[in-house]
Backbone as CSV, one residue per row, in Angstrom:
resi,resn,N_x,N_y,N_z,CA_x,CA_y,CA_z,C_x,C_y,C_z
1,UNK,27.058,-8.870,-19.044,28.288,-8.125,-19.201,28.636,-7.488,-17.862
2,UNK,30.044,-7.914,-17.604,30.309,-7.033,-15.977,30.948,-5.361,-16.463
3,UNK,31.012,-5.000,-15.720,31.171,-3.239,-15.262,32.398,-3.445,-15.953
4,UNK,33.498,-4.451,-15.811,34.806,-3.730,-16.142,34.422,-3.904,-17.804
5,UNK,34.072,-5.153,-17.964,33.675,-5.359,-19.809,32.921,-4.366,-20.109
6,UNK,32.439,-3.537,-19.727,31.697,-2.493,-20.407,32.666,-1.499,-20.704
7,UNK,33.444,-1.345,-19.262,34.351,0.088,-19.484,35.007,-0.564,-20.397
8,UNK,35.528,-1.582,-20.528,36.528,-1.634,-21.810,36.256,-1.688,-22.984
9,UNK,35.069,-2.128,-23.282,34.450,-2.225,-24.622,33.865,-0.671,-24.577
10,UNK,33.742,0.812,-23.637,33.922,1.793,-23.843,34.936,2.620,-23.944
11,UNK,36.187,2.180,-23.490,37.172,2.145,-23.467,37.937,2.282,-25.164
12,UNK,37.715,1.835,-26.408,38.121,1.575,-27.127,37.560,2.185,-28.298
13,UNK,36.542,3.071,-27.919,35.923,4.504,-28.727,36.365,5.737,-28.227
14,UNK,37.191,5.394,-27.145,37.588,7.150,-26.538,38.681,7.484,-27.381
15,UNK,39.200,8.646,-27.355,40.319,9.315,-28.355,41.144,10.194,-27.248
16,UNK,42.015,10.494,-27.294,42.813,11.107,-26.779,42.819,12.539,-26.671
17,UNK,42.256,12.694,-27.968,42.265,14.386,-29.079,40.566,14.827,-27.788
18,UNK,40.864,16.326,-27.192,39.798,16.721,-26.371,38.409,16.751,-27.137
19,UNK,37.473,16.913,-26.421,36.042,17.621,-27.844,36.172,18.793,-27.677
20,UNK,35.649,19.200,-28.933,35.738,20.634,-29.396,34.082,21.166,-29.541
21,UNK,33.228,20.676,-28.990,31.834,21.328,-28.711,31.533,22.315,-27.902
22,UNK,32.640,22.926,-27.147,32.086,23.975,-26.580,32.555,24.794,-27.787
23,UNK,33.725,25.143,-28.315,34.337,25.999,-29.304,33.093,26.206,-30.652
24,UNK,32.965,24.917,-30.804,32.145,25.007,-31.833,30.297,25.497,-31.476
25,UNK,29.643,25.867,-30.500,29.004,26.587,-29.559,29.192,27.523,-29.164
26,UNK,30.506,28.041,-28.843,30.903,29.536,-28.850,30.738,30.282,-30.266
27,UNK,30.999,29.702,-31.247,31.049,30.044,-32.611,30.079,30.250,-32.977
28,UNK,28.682,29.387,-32.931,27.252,29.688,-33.193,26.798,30.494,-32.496
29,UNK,27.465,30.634,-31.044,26.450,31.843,-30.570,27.046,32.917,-31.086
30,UNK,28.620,33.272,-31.411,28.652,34.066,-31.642,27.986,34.649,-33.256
31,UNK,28.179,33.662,-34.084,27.423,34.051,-35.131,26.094,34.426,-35.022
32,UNK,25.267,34.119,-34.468,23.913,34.382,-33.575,23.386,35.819,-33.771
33,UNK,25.186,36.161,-32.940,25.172,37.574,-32.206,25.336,38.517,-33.603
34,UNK,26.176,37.953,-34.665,26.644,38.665,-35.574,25.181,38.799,-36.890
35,UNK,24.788,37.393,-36.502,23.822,37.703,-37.336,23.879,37.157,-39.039
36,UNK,24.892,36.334,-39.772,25.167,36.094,-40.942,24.584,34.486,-40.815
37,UNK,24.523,33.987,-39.191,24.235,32.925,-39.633,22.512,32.503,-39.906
38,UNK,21.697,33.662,-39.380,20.231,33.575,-40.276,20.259,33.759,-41.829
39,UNK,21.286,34.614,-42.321,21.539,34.821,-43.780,21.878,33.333,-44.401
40,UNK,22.687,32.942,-43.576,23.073,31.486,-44.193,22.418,30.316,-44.358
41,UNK,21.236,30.530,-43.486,20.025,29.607,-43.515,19.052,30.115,-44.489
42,UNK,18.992,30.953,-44.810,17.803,31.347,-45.661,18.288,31.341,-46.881
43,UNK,19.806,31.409,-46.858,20.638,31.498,-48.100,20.142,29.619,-48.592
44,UNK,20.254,29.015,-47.474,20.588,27.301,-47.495,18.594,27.230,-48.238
45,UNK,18.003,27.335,-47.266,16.311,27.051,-48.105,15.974,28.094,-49.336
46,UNK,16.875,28.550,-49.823,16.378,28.963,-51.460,17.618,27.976,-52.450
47,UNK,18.602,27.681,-51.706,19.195,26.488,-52.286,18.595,25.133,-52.502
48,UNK,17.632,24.296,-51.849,17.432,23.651,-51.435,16.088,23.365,-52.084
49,UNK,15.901,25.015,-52.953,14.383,25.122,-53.362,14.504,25.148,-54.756
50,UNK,15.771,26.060,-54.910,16.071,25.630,-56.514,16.561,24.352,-56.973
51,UNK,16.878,23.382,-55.990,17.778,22.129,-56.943,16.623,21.264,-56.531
52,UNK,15.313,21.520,-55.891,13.911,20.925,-56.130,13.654,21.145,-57.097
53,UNK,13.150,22.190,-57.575,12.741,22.341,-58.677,13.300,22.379,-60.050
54,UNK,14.793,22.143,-60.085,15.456,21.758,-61.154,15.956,20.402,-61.117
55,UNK,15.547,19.323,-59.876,15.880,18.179,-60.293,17.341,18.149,-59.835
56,UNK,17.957,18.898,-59.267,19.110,18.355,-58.913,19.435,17.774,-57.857
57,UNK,20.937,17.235,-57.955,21.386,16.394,-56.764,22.419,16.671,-56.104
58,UNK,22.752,16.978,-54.901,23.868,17.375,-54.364,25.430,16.751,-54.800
59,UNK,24.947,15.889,-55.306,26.525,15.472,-56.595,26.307,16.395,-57.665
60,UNK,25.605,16.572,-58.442,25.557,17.527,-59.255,25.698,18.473,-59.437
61,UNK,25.316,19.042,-58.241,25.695,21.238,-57.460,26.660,21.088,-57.497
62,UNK,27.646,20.103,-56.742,29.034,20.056,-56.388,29.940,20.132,-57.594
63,UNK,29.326,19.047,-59.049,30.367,19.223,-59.989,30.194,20.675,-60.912
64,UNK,28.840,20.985,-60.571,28.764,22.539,-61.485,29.385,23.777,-60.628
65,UNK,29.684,23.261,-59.299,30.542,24.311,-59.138,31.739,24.204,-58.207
66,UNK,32.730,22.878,-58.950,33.677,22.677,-58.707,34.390,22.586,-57.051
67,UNK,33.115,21.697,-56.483,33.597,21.696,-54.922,33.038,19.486,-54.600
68,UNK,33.065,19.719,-53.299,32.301,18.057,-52.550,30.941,18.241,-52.306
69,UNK,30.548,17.127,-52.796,29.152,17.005,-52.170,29.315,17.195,-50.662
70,UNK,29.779,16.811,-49.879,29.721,17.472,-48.383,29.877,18.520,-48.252
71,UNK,30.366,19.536,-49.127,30.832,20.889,-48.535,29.046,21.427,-49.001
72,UNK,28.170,21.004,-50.152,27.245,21.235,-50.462,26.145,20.577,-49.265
73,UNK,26.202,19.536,-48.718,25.421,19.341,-47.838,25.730,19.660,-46.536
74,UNK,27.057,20.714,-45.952,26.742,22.167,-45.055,26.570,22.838,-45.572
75,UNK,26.379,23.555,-46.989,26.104,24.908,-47.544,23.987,24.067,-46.833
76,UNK,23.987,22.990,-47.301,22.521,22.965,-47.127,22.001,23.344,-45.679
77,UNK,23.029,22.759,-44.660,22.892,22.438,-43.177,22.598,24.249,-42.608
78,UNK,23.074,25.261,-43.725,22.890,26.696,-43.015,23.846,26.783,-42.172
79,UNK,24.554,26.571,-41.906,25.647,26.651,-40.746,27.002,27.192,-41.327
80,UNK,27.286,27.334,-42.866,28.423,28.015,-43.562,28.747,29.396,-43.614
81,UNK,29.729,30.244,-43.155,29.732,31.577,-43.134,30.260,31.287,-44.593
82,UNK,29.403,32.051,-46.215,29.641,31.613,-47.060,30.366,33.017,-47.384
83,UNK,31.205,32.992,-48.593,31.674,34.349,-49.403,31.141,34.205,-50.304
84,UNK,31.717,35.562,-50.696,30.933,36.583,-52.030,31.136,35.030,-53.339
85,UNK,32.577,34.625,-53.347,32.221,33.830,-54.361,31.503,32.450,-54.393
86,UNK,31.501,32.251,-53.527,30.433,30.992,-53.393,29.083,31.310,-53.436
87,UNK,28.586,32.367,-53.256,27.399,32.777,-54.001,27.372,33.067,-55.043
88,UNK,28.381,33.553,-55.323,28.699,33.782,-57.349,28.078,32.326,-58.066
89,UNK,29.045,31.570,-57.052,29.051,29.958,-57.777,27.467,29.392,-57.558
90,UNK,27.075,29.784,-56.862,25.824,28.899,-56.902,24.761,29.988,-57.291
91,UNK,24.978,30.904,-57.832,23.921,31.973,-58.705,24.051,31.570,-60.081
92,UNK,25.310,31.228,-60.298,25.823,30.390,-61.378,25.123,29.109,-61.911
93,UNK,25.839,28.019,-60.949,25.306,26.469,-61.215,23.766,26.850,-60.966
94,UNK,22.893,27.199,-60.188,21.773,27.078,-60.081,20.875,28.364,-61.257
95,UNK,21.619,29.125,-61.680,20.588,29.578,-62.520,19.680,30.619,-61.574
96,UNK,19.711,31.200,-60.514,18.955,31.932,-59.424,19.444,33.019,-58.785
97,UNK,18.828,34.153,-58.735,19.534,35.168,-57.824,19.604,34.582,-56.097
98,UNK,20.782,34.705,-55.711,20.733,34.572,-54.027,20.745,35.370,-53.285
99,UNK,21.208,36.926,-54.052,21.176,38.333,-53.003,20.938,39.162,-54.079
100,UNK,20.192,40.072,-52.975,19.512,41.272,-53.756,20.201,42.402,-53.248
101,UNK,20.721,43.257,-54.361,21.481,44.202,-53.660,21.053,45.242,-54.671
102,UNK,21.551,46.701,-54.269,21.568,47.666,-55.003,22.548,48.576,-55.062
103,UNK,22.981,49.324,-56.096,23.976,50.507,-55.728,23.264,51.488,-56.088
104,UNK,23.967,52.734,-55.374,23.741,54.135,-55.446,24.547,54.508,-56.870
């Protein structure tokens, strides 16, 4: 293969649209800094621990609580700044406390 056949056969995976990896790197560090995204990982391995032990399948989380299996396999990835109700929902479908809280 010569140099130009390469560039062109590389040529024809490039996109026009810039990458967005630094943005998305600014974002993790800043979550880092903020700190929700260790919550979201630890949130992700007690997920991950209950649908072990209940046999489930990430198609299945998804239809008990009315979302995509992909959006369930980043809730798994830890990387989701999740809300109050999406922990509702999966305290729900899974049958498990995910936060421990208390009031005065």
């Amino acid at each position: 293969m010569t140099q130009e056949e390469a560039i062109a056969r590389l040529s024809r995976y490039q996109t026009n649209e810039p990458s967005k990896w630094r943005e998305k790197e600014e974002e993790h560090r800043r979550a880092k800094e903020e700190g929700w995204l260790r919550y979201s990982r630890r949130i992700a391995i007690k997920i991950a621990m209950a649908m072990k032990q209940q046999n489930i399948s990430r198609q299945e989380l998804a239809e008990r609580m009315g979302c995509s299996p992909q959006y369930i396999s980043r809730l798994l990835k830890g990387e989701e700044n999740l809300s109050l109700e999406t922990i509702c929902k999966l305290e729900s479908a899974l049958n498990v406390p995910i936060l421990q809280y208390e009031f005065a």
